[in-house]
C-alpha positions as a Markdown table, in Angstrom:
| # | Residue | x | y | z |
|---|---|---|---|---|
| 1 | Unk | 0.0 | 0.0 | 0.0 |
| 2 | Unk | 3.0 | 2.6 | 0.4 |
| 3 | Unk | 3.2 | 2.4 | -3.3 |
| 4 | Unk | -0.5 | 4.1 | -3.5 |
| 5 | Unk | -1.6 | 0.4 | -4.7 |
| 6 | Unk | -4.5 | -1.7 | -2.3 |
| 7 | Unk | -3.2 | -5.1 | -2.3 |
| 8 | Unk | -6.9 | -6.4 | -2.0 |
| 9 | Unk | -8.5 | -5.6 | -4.9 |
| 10 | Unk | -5.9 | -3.2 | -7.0 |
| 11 | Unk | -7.5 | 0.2 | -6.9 |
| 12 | Unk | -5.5 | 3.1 | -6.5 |
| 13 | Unk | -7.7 | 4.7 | -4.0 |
| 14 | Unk | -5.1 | 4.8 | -0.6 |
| 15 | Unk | -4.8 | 7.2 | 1.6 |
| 16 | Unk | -2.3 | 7.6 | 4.3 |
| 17 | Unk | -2.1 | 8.9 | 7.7 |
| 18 | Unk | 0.6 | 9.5 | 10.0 |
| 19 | Unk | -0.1 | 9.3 | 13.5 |
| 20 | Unk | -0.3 | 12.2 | 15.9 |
| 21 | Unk | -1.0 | 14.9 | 12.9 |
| 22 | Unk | -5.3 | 14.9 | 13.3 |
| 23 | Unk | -8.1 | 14.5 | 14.9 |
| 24 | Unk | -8.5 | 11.2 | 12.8 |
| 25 | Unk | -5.6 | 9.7 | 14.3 |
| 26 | Unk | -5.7 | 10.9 | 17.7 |
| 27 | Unk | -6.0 | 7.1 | 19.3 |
| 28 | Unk | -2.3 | 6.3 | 20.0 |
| 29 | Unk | -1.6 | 3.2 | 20.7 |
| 30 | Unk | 2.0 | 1.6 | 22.3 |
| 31 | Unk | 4.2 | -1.7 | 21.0 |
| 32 | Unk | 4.6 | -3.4 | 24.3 |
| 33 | Unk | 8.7 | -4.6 | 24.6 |
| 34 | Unk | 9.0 | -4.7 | 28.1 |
| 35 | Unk | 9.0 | -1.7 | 30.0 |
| 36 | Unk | 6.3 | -0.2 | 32.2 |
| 37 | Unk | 6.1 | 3.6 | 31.5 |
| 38 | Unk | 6.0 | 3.3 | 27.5 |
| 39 | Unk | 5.8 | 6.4 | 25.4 |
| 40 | Unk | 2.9 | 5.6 | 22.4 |
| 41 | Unk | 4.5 | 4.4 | 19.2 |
| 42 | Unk | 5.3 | 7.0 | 16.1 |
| 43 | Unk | 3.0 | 5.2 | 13.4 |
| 44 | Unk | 1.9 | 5.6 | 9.7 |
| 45 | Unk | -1.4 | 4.1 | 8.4 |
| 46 | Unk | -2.9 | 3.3 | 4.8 |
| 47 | Unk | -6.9 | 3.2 | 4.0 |
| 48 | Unk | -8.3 | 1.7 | 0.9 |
| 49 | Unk | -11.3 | 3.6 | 0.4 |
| 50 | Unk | -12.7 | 1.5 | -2.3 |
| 51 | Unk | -12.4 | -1.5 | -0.4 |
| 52 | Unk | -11.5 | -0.5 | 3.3 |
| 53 | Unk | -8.3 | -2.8 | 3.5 |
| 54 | Unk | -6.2 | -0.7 | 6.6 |
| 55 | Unk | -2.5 | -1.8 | 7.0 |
| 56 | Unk | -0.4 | 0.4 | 9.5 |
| 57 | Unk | 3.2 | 0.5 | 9.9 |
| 58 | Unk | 5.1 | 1.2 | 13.2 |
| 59 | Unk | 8.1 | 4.5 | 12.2 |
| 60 | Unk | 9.7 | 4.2 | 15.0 |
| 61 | Unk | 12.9 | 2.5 | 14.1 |
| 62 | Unk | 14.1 | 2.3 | 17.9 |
| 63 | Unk | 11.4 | 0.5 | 18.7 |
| 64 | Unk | 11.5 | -2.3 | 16.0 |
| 65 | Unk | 14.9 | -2.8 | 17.4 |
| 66 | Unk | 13.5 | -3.2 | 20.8 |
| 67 | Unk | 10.9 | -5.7 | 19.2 |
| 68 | Unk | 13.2 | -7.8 | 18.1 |
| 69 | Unk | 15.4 | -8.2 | 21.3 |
| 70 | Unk | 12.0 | -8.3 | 23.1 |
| 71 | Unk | 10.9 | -11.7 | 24.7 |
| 72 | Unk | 7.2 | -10.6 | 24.6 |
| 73 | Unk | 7.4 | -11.0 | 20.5 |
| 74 | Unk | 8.7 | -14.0 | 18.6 |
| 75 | Unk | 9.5 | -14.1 | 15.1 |
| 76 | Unk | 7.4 | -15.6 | 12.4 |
| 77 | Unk | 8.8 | -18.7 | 10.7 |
């Protein structure tokens, strides 16, 4: 979908938000890796509107690299 392409059903209908930049995207939301006193995770999101397919994308590169040394999250072989 970053490409402006829904992976669903091919239309070029996408529209991207980025997290705490509107009213529409005001519910923040945290990737849990451990610690108690989290700030909420920087995020970008992508909306089909012919077919309402969502994906969203954590920005945050720190906290990817907390993901993956995280024992809360395993990898998917």
């Amino acid at each position: 979908m970053k490409d402006g392409l829904c992976p669903k059903c091919n239309s070029r209908t996408v529209y991207k938000g980025e997290a705490y930049k509107g009213v529409v995207l005001s519910s923040q939301f945290t990737v849990f890796t451990g610690g108690i006193h989290l700030p909420p995770t920087p995020y970008v999101s992508y909306i089909c509107t012919t077919c309402g397919y969502f994906e969203i994308y954590v920005t945050d590169q720190k906290r990817l690299a907390e993901v993956s040394n995280s024992s809360h999250w395993t990898k998917d072989l």
